[in-house]
C-alpha positions as CSV (number, residue, x, y, z in Angstrom):
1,X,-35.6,-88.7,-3.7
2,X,-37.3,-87.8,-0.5
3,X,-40.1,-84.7,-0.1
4,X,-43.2,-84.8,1.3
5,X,-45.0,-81.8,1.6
6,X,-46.2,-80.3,4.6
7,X,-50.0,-79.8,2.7
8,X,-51.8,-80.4,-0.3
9,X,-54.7,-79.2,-2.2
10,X,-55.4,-81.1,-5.1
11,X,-58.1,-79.2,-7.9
12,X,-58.5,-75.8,-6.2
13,X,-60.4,-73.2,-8.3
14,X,-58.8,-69.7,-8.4
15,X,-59.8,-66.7,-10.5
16,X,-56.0,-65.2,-10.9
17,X,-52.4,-66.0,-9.6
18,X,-53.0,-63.9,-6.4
19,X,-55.9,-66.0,-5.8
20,X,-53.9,-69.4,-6.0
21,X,-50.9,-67.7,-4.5
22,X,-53.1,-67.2,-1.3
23,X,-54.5,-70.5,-1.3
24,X,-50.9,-71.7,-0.7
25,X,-50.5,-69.1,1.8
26,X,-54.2,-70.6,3.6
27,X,-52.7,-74.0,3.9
28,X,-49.4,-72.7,5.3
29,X,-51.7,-70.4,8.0
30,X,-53.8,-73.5,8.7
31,X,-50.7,-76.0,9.7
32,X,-48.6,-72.9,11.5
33,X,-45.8,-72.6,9.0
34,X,-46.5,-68.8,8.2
35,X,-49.0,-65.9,8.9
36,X,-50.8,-64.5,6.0
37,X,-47.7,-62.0,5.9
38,X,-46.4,-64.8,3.8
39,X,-48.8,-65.1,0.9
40,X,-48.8,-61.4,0.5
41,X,-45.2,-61.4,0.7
42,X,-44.7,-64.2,-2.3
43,X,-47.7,-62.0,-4.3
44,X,-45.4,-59.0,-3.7
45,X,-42.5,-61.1,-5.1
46,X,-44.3,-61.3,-8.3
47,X,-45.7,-57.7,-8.7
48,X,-42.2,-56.7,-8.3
49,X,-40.2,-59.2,-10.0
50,X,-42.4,-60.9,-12.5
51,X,-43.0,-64.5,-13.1
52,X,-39.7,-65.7,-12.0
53,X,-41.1,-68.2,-10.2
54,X,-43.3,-70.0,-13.1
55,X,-39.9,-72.4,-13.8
56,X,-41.4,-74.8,-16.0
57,X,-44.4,-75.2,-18.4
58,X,-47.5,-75.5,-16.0
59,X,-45.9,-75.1,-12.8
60,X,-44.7,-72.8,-10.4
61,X,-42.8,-72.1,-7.7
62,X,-44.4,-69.5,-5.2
63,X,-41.5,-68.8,-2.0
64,X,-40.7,-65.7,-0.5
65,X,-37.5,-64.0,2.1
66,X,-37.9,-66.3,5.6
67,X,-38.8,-63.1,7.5
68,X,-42.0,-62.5,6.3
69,X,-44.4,-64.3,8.5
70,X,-42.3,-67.9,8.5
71,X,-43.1,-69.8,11.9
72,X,-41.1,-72.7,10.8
73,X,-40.0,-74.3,7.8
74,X,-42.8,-75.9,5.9
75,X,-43.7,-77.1,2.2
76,X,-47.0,-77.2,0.1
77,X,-48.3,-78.4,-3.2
78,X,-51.6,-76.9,-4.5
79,X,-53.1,-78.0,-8.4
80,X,-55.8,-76.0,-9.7
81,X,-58.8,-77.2,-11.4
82,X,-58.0,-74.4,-14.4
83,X,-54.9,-72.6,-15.0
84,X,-54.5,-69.5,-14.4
85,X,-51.6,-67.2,-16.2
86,X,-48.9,-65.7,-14.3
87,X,-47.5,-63.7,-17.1
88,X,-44.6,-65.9,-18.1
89,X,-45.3,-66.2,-21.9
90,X,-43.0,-69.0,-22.0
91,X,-44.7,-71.4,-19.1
92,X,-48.4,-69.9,-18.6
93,X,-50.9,-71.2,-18.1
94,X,-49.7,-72.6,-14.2
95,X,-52.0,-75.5,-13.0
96,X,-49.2,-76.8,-10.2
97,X,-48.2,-75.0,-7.4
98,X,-45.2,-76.3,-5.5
99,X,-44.2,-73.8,-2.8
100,X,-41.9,-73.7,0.4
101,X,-41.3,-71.2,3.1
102,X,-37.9,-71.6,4.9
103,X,-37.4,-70.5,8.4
104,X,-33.6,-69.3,7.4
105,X,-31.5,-68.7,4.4
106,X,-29.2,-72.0,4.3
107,X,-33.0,-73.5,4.8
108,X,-33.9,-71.5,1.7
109,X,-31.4,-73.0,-0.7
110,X,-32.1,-76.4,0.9
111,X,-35.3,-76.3,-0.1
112,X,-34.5,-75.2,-3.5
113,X,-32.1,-77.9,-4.0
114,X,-35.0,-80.7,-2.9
115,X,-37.4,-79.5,-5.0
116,X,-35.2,-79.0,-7.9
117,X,-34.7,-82.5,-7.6
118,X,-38.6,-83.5,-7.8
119,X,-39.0,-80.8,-9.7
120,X,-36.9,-82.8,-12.8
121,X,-39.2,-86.1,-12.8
122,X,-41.6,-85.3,-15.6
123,X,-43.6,-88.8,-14.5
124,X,-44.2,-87.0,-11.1
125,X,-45.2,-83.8,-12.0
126,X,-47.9,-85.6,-14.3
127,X,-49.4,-87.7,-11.7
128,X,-49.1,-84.6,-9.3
129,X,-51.6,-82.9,-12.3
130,X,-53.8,-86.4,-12.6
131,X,-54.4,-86.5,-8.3
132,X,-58.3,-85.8,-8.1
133,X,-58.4,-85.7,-4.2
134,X,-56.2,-84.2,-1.4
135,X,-55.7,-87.6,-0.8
136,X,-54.5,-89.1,-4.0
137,X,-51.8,-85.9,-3.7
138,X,-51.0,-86.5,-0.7
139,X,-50.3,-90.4,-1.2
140,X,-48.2,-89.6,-4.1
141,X,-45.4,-87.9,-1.9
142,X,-45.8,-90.3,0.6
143,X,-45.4,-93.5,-2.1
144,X,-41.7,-91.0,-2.8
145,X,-40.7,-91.2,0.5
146,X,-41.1,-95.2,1.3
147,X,-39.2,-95.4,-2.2
């Protein structure tokens, strides 16, 4: 199973889903993936659609369409020091962002199909919750990738 992401943030503080949403989006503008049309295009996704991308207990999944602001395709995983609710009864509170911006459609589903599969490993997503440091995050992906 090979993803590494693009960024990390490991123990962010947000006050709200928009907030945490954006700190994605800050990470994307800082390594050229996307403008900040991105993060308010994925926060738009939600006030429209609702929580459909809070997939799983604790964690979700913050994308949006490739034409809004994507430079070039790009991933990023963001944990927050404390949860913040998305409205998902079912998988609130979110403490793990894991987020992608495609550059194109067949990218898109791509990217869904990757992260789908890390997604699955239960082990991972706990030590993606335990990193303290950008760092530690960062070297868990990496440790994925020499597997």
């Amino acid at each position: 199973m090979t993803f590494k992401p693009d960024a990390v943030a490991a123990k962010q503080t947000a006050a709200d889903w928009r907030e945490a949403i954006r700190l994605v989006g800050g990470l994307y503008e800082r390594e050229g993936i996307a403008t900040s049309e991105y993060a308010e295009a994925m926060i738009n996704g939600v006030t429209e659609f609702g929580p459909y991308m809070v997939l799983m207990p604790g964690l979700a999944m913050p994308h949006a369409k490739s034409a809004a602001g994507v430079k070039r395709a790009g991933t990023a995983v963001v944990t927050l020091s404390t949860p913040v609710e998305f409205g998902s009864p079912a998988n609130d509170p979110v403490d793990v962002l894991v987020s992608f911006a495609a550059g194109d459609k067949k990218g898109h589903m791509e990217m869904i199909k990757s992260l789908a599969n890390v997604l699955s490993d239960g082990d991972l997503i706990d030590r993606v919750r335990a990193a303290e440091t950008d760092e530690e995050l960062a070297a868990i992906f990496t440790d994925l990738a020499d597997d």
